[in-house]
Legacy VTK file of the C-alpha trace (Angstrom):
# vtk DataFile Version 3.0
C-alpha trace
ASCII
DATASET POLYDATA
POINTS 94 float
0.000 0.000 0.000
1.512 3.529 -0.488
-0.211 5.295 1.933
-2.775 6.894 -0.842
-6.156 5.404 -1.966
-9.374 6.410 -3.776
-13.116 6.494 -2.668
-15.938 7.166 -4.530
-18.139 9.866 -2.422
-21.241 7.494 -2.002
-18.904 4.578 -0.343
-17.269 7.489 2.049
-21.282 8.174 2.487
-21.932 4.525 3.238
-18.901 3.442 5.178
-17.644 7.040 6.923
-16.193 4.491 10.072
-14.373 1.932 7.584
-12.561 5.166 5.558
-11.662 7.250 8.971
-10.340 4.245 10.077
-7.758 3.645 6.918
-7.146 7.924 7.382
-6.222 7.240 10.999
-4.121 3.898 10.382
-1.750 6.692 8.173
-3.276 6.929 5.003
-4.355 9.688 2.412
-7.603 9.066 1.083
-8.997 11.185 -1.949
-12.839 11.831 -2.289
-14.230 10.827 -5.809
-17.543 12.130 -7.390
-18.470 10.222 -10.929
-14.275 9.730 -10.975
-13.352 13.204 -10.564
-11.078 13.965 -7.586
-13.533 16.381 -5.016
-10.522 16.335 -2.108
-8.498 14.450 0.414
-9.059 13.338 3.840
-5.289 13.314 5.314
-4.076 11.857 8.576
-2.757 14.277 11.425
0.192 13.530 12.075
2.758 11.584 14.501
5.943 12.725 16.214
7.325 10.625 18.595
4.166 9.010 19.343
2.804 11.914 20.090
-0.090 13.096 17.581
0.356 16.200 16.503
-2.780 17.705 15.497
-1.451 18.860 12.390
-2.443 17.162 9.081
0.595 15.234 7.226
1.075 16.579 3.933
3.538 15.295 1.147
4.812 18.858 0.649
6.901 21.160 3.065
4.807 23.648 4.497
6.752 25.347 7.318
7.977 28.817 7.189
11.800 28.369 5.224
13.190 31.353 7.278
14.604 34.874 6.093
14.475 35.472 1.743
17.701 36.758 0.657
16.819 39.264 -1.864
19.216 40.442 -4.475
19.769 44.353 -4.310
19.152 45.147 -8.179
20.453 49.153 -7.987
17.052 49.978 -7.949
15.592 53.038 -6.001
14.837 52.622 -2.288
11.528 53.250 -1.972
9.169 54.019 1.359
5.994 53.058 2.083
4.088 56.221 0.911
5.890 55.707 -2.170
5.022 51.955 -2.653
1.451 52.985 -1.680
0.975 55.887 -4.326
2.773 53.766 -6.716
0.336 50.682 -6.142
-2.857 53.398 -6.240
-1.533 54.784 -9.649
-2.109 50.936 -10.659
-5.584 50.626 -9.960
-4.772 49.093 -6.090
-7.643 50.020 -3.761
-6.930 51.563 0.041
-8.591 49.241 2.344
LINES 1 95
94 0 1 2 3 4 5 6 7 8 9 10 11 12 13 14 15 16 17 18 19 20 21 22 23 24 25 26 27 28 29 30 31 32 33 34 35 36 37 38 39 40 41 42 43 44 45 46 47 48 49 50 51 52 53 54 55 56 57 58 59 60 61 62 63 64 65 66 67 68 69 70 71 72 73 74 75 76 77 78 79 80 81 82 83 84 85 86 87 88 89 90 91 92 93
């Protein structure tokens, strides 16, 4: 098994305790209506036995720290700057 399975919406309807139970063994399960993916039902997950309460997804999605942004020689602009120039583009103060 690699951790990933389809179900058809009306079997999820049917057998809701059979499915949660594969989600909370570990695996991802993706909802199906007439064969077209509708979403996933992922497992929270584990770290060092401890549940985590976060769901598990195949994809980093913690903060990777401070950008290092290239200085191009452009100007140095301020806020009020950034704002007017954002206005003059159709941006609208909220």
């Amino acid at each position: 098994m690699d951790g990933r399975s389809e179900v058809p919406l009306r079997e999820l309807n049917q057998q809701t305790s059979r499915v949660m139970a594969r989600v909370a063994a570990g695996e991802t399960v993706t909802i199906t209506k007439d064969g077209v993916p509708i979403g996933d039902i992922v497992p929270h997950g584990v770290r060092d036995g401890i549940r985590t309460g976060r769901p598990v997804y195949a994809f980093r999605t913690d903060p990777m720290g401070l950008l290092d942004i290239p200085d191009l020689g452009g100007p140095v602009l301020g806020d009020d700057e950034i704002g007017e120039t954002l206005r003059g583009m159709g941006a609208v103060d909220g």
